[in-house]
N, CA and C atoms as an extended XYZ file, in Angstrom:
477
Properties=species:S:1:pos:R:3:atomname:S:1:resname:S:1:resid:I:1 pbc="F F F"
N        -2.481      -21.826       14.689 N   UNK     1
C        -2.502      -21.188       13.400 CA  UNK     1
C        -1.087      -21.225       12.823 C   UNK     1
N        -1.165      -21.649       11.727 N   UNK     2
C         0.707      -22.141       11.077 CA  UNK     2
C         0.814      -20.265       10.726 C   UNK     2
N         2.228      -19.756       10.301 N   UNK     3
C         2.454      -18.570        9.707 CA  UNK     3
C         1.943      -18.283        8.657 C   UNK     3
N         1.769      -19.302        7.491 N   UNK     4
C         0.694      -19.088        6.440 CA  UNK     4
C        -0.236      -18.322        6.198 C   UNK     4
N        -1.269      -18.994        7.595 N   UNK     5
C        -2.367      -18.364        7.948 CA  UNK     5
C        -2.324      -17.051        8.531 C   UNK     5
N        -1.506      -17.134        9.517 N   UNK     6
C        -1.101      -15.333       10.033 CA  UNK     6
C        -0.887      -14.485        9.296 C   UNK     6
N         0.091      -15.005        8.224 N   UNK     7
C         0.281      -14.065        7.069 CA  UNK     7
C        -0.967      -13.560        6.456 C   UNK     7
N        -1.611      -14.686        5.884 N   UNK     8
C        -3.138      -14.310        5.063 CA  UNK     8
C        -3.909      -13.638        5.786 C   UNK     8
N        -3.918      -13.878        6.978 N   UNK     9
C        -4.871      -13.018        7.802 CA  UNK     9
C        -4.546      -11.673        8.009 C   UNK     9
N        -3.195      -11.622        7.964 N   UNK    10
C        -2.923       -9.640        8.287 CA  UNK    10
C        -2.786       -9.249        7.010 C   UNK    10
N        -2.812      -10.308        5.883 N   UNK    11
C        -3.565       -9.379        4.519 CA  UNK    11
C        -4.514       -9.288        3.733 C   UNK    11
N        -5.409       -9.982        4.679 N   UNK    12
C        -6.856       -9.545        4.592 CA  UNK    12
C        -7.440       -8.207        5.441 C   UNK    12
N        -6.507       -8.236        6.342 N   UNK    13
C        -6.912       -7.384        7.481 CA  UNK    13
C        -6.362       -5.717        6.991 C   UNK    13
N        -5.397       -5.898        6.182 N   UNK    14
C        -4.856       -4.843        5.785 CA  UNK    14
C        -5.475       -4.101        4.286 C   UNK    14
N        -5.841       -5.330        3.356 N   UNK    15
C        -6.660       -5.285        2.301 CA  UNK    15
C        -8.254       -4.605        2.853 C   UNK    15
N        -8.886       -4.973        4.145 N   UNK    16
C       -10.195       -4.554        4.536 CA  UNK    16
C        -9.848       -2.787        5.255 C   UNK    16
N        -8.742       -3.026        5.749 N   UNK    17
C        -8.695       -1.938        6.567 CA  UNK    17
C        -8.567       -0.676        5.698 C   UNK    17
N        -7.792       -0.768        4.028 N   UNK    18
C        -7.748        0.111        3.077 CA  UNK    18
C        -8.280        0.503        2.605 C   UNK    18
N        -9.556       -0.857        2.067 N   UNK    19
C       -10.843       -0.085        1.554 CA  UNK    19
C       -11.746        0.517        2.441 C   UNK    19
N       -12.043        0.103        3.656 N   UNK    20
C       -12.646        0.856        4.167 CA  UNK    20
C       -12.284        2.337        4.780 C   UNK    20
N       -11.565        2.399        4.915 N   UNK    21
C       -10.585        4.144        5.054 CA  UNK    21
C       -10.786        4.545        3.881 C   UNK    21
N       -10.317        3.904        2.820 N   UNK    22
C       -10.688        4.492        1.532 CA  UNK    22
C       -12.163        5.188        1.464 C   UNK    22
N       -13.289        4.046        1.654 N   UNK    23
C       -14.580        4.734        1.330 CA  UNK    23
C       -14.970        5.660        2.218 C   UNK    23
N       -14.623        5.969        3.735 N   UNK    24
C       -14.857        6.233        4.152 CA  UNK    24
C       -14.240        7.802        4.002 C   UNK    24
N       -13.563        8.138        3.428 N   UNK    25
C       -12.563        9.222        3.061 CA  UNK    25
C       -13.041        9.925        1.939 C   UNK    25
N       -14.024        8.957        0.693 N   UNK    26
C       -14.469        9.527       -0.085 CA  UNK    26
C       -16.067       10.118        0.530 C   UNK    26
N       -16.333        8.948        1.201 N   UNK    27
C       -17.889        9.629        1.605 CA  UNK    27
C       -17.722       10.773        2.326 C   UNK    27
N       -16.876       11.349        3.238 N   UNK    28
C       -17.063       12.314        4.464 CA  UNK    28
C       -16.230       13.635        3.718 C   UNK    28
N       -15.246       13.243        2.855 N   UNK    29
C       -14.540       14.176        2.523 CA  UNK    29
C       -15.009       14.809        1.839 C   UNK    29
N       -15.076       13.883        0.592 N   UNK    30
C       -15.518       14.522       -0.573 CA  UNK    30
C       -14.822       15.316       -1.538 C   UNK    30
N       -15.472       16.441       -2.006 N   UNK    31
C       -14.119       16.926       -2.675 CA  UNK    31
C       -13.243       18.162       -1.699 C   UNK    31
N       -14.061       18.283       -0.205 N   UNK    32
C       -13.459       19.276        0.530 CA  UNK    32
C       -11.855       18.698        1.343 C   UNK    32
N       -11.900       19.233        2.630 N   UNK    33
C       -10.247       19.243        3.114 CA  UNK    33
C       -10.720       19.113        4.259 C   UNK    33
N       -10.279       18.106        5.367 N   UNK    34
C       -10.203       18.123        6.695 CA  UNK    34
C        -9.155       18.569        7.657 C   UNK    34
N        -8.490       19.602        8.071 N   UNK    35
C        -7.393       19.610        8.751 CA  UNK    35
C        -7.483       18.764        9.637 C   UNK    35
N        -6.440       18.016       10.586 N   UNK    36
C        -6.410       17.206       11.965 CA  UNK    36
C        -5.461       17.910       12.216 C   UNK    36
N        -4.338       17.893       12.129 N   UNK    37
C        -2.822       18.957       12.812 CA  UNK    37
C        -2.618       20.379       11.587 C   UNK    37
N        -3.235       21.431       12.216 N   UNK    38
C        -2.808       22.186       11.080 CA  UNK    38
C        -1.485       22.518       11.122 C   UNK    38
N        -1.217       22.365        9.601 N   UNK    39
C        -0.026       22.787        9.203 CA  UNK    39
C         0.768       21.550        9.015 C   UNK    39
N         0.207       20.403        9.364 N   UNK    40
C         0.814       19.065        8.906 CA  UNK    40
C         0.304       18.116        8.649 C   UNK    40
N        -1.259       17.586        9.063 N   UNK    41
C        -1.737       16.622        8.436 CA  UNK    41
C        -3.438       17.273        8.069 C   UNK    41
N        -3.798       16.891        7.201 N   UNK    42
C        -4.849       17.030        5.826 CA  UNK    42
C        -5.158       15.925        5.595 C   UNK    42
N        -6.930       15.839        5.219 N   UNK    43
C        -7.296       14.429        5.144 CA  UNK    43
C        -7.875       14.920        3.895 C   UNK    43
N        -7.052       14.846        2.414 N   UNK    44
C        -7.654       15.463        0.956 CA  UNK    44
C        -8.322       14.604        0.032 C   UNK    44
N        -9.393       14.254       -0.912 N   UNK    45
C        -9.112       12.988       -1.582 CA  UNK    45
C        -8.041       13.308       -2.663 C   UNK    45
N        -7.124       12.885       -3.129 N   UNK    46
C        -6.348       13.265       -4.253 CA  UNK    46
C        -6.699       11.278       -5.288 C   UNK    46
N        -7.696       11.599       -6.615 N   UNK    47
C        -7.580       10.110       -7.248 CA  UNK    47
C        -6.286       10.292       -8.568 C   UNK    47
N        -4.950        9.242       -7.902 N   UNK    48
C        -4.048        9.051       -8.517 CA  UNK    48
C        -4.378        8.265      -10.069 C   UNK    48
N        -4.216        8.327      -10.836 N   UNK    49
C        -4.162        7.255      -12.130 CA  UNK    49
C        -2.462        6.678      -12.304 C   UNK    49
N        -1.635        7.340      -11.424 N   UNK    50
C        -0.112        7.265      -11.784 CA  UNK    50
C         0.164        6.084      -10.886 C   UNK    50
N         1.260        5.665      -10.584 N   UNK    51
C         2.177        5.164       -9.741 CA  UNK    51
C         2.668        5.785       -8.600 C   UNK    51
N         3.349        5.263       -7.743 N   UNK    52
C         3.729        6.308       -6.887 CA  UNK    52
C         4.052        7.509       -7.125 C   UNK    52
N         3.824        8.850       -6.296 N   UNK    53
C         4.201       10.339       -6.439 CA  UNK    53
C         3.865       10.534       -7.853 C   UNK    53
N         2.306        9.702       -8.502 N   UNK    54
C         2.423       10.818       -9.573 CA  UNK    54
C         2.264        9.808      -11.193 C   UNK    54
N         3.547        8.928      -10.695 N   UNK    55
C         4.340        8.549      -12.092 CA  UNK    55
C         3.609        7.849      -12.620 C   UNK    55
N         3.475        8.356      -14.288 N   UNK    56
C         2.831        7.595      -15.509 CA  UNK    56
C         1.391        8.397      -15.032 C   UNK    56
N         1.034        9.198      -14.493 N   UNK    57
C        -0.199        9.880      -14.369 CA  UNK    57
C        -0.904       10.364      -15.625 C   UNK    57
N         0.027       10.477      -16.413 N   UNK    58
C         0.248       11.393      -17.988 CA  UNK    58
C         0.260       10.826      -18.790 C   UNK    58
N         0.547        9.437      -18.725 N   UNK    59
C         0.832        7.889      -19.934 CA  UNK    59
C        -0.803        7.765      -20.557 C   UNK    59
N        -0.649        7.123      -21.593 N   UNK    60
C        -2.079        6.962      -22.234 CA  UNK    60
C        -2.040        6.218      -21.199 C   UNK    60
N        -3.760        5.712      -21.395 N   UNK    61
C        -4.574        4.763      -20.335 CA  UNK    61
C        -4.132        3.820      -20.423 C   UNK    61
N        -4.168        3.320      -21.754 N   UNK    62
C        -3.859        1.706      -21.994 CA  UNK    62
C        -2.360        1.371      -21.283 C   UNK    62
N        -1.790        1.806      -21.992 N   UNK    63
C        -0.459        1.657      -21.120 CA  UNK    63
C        -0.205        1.743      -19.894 C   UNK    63
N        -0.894        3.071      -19.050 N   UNK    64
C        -0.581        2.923      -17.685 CA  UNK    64
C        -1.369        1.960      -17.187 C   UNK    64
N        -2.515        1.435      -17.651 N   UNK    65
C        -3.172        0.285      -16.703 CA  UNK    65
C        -2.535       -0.367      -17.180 C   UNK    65
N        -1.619       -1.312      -18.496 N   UNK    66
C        -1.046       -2.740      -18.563 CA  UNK    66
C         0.212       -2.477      -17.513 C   UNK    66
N         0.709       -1.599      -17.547 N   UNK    67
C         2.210       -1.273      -16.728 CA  UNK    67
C         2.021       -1.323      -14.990 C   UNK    67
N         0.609       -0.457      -14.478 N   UNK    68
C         0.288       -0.218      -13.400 CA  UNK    68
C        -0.357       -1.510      -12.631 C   UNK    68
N        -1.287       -2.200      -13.188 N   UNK    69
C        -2.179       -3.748      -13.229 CA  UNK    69
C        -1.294       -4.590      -12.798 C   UNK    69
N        -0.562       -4.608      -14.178 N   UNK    70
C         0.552       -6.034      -14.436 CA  UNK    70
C         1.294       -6.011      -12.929 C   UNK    70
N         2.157       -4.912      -13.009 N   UNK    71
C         3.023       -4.428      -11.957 CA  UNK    71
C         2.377       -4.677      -10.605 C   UNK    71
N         1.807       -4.587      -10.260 N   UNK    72
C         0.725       -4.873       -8.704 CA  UNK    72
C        -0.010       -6.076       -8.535 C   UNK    72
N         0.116       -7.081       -9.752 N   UNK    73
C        -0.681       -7.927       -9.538 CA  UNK    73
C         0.736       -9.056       -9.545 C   UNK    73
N         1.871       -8.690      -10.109 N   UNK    74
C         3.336       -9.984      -10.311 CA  UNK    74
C         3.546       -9.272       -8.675 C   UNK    74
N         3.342       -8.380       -8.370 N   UNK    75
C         4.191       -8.030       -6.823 CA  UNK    75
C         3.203       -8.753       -5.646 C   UNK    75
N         1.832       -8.536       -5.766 N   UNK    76
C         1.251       -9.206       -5.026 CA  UNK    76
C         1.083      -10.988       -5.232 C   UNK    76
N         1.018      -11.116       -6.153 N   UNK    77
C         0.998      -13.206       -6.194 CA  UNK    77
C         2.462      -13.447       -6.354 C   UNK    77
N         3.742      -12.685       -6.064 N   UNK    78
C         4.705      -12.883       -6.170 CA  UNK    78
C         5.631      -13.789       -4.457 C   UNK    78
N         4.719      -12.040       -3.854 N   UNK    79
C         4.906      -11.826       -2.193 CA  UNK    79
C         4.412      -13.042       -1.521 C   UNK    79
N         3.137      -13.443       -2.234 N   UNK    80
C         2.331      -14.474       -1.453 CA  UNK    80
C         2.584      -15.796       -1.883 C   UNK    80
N         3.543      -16.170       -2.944 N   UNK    81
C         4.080      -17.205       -3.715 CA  UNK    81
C         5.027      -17.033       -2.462 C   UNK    81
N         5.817      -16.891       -2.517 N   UNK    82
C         7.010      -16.304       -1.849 CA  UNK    82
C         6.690      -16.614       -0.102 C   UNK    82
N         5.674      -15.872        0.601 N   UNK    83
C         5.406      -16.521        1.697 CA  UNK    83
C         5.355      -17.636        2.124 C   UNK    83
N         4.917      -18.556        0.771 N   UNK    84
C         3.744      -19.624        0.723 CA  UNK    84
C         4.997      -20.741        1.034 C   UNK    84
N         6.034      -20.668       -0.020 N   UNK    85
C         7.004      -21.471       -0.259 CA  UNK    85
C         8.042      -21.375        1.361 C   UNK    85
N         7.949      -20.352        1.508 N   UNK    86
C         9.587      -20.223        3.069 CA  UNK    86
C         8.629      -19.924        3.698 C   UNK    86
N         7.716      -19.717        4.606 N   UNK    87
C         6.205      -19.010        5.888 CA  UNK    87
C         6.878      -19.600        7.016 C   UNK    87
N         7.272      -21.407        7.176 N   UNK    88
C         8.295      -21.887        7.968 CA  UNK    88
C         9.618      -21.334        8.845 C   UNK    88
N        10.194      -20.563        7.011 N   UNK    89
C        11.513      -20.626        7.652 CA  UNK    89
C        12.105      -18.717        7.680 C   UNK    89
N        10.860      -17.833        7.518 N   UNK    90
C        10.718      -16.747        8.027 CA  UNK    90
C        10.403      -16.033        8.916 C   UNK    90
N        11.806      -15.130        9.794 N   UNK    91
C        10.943      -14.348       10.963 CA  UNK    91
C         9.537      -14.073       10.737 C   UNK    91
N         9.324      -14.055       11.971 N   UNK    92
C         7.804      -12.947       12.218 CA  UNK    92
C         8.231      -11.176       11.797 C   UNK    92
N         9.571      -11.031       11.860 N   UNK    93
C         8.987       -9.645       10.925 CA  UNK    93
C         9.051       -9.722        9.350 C   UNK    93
N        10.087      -10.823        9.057 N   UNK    94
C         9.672      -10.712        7.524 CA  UNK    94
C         8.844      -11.163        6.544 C   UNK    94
N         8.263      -12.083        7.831 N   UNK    95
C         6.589      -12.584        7.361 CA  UNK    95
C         5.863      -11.539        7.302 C   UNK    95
N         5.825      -10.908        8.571 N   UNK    96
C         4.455       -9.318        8.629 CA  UNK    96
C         5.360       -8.690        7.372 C   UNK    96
N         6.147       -8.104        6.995 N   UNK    97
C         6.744       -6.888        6.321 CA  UNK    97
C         5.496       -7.500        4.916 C   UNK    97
N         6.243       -8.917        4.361 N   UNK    98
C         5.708       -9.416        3.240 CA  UNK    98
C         4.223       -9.043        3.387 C   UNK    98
N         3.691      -10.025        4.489 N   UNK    99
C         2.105       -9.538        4.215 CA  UNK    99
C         1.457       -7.696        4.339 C   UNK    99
N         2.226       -6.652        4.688 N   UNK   100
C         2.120       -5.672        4.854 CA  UNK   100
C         2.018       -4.877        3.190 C   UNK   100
N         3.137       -5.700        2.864 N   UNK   101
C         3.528       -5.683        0.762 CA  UNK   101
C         2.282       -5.641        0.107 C   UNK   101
N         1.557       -7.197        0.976 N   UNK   102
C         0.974       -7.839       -0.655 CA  UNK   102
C        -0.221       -7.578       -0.261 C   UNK   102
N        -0.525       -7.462        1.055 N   UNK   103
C        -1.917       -6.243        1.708 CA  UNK   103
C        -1.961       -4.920        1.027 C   UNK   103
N        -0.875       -4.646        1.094 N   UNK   104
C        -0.914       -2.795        0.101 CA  UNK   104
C        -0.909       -3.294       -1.386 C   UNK   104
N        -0.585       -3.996       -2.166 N   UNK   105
C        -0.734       -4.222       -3.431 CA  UNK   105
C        -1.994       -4.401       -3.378 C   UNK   105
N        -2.690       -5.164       -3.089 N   UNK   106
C        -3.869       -5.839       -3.336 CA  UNK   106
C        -4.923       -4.867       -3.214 C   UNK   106
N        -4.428       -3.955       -2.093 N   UNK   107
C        -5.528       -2.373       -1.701 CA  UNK   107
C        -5.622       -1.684       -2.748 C   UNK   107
N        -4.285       -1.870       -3.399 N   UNK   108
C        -4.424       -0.763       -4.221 CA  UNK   108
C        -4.323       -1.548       -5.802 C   UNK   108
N        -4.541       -2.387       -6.348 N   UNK   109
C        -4.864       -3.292       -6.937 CA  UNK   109
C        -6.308       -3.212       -7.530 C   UNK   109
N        -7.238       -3.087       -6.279 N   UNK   110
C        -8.404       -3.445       -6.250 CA  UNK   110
C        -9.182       -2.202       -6.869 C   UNK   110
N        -8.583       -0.892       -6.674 N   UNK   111
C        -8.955        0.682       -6.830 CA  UNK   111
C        -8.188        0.548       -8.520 C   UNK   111
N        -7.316        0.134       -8.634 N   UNK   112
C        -6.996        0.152      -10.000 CA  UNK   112
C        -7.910       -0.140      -11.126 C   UNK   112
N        -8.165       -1.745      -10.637 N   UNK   113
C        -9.260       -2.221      -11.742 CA  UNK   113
C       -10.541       -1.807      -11.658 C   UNK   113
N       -10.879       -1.594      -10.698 N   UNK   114
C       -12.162       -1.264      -10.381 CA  UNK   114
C       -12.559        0.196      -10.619 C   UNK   114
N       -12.037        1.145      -10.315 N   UNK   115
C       -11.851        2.251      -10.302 CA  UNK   115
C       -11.711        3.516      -11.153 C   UNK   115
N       -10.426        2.626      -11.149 N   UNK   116
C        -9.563        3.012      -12.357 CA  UNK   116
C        -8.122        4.346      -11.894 C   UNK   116
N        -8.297        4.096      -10.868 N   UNK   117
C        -7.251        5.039      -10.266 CA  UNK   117
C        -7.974        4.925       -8.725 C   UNK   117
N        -6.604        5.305       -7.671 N   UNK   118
C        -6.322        5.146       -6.885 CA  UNK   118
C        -6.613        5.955       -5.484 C   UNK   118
N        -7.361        5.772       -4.627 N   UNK   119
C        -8.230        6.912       -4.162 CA  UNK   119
C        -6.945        7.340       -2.418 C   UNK   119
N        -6.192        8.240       -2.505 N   UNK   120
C        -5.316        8.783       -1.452 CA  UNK   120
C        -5.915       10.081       -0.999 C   UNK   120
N        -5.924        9.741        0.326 N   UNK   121
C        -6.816       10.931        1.287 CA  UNK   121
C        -5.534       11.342        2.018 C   UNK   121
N        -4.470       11.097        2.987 N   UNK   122
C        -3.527       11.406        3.451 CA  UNK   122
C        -2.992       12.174        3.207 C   UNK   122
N        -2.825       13.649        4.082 N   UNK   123
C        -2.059       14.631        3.060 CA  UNK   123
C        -1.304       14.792        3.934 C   UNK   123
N         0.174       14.721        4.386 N   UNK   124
C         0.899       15.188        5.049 CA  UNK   124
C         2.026       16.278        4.542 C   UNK   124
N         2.098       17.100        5.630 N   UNK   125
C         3.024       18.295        5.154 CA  UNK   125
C         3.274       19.304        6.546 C   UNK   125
N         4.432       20.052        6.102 N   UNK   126
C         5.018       21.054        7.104 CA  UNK   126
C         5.079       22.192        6.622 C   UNK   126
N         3.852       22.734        6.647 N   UNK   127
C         3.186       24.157        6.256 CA  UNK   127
C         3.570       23.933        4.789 C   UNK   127
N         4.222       24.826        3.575 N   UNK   128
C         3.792       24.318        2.538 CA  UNK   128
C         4.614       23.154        1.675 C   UNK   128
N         5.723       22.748        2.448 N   UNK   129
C         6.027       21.576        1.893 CA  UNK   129
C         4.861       20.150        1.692 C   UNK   129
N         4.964       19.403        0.876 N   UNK   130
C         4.162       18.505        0.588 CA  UNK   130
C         4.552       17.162        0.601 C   UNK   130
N         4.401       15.977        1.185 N   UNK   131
C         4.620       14.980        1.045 CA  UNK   131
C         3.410       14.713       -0.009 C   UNK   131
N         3.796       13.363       -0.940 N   UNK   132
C         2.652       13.139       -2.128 CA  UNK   132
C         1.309       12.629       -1.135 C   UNK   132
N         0.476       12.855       -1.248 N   UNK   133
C        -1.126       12.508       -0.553 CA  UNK   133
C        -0.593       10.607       -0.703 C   UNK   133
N        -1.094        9.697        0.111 N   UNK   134
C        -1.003        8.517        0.629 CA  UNK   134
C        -2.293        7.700        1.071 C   UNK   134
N        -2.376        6.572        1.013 N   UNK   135
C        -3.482        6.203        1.802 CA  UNK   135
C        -2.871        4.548        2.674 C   UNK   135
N        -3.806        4.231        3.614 N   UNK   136
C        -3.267        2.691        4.129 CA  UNK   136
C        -2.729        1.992        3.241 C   UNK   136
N        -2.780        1.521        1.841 N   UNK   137
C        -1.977        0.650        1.523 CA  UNK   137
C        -0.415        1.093        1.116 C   UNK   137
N        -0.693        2.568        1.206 N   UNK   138
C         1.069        2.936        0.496 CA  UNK   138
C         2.044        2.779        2.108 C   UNK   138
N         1.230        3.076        2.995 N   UNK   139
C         1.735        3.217        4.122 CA  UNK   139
C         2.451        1.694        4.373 C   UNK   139
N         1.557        0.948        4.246 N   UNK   140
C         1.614       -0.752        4.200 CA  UNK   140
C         2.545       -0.724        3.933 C   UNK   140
N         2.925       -0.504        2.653 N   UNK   141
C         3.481       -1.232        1.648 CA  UNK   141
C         5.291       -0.531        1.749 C   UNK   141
N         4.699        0.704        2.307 N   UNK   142
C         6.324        1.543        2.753 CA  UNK   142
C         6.859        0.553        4.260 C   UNK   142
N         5.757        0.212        4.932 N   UNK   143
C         6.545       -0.134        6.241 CA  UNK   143
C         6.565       -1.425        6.402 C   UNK   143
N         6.096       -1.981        5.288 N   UNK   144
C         6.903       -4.048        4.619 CA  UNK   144
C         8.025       -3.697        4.740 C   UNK   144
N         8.180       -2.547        3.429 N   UNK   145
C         9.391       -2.877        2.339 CA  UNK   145
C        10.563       -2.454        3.773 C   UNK   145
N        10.441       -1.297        4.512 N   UNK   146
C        11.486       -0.996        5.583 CA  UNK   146
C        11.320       -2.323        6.449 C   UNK   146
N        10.435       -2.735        7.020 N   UNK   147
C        10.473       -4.042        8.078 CA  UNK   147
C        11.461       -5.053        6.638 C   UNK   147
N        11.197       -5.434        5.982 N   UNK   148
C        11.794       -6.229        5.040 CA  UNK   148
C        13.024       -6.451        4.967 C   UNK   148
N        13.554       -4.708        4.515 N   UNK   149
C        15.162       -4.785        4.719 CA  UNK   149
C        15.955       -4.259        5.942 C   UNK   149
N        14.969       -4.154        6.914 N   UNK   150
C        15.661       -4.380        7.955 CA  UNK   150
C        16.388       -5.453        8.631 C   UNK   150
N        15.029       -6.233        8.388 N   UNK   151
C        15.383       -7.564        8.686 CA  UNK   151
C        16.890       -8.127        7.954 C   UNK   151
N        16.690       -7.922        6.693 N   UNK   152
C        17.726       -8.554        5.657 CA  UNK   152
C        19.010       -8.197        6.408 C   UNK   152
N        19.605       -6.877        6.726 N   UNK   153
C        20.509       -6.179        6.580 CA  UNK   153
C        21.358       -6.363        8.058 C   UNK   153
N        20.225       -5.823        8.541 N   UNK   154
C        20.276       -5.830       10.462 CA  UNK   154
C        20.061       -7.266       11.030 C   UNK   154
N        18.830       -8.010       10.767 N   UNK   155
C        18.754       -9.067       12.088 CA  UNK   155
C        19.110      -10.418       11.419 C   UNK   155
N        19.327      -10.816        9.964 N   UNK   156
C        19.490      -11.689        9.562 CA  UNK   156
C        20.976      -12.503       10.219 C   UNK   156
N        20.879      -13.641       10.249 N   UNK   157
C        22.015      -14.514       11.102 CA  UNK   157
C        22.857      -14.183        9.715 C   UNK   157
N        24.255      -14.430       10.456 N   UNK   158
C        25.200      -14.400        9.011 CA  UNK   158
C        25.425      -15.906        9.039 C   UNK   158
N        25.438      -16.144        7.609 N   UNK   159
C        25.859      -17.947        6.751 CA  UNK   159
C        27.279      -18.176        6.964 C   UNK   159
């Protein structure tokens, strides 16, 4: 299997693994609350229309879907342009980080258009502090972007 393919495959795998947590979060949850660790993790549905933590939640529609759409769809055929061209001449972590990216774009991509907002069950917190509610693709897409510039910063050979 060339890296190409590895790549595509852990973002399909990551794209399947989102929606299905996703639905599965709306069917069981619902509009109630699951504790798993009380006092730190909550399984809530919270449906975002914003951007991360929120943002543009408040924007007319039109606008936040051309801004929110556009934005997730140049990051995802960007990532995978981008794979497509260097897959060769990229570690294996900054291959996974990328496909981890354009797996979480695409998760959450798919809830955009379809949807119309963004379905986050993840509630983490330390009694009443709040981290913003999350789901698999933000997670994804947080632990690309850190595998990403790790790589860059830390393991990259110097020129």
């Amino acid at each position: 299997m060339t890296a190409f393919h590895k790549f595509i495959t852990l973002v399909v795998f990551i794209v399947l693994l989102d929606q299905i947590t996703k639905w599965i979060a709306v069917k069981f949850i619902g509009v109630g609350n699951i504790t798993i660790i009380p006092n730190i993790l909550d399984l809530t549905i919270v449906w975002n229309k914003g951007a991360a933590f929120g943002v543009l939640a408040q924007a007319p529609e039109y606008i936040r879907k051309l801004i929110l759409i556009g934005a997730s769809s140049i990051a995802a055929v960007a990532t995978i342009f981008y794979a497509y061209k260097k897959a060769s001449q990229l570690s294996k972590l900054e291959l996974y980080s990328l496909a981890l990216i354009a797996g979480g774009a695409i998760g959450n991509l798919y809830d955009r258009i379809i949807l119309g907002s963004v379905r986050d069950f993840i509630d983490f917190h330390i009694g009443k502090y709040h981290w913003p509610a999350f789901n698999i693709a933000d997670a994804a897409i947080t632990i690309g972007i850190i595998g990403f510039v790790v790589s860059e910063l830390f393991l990259k050979k110097k020129r």
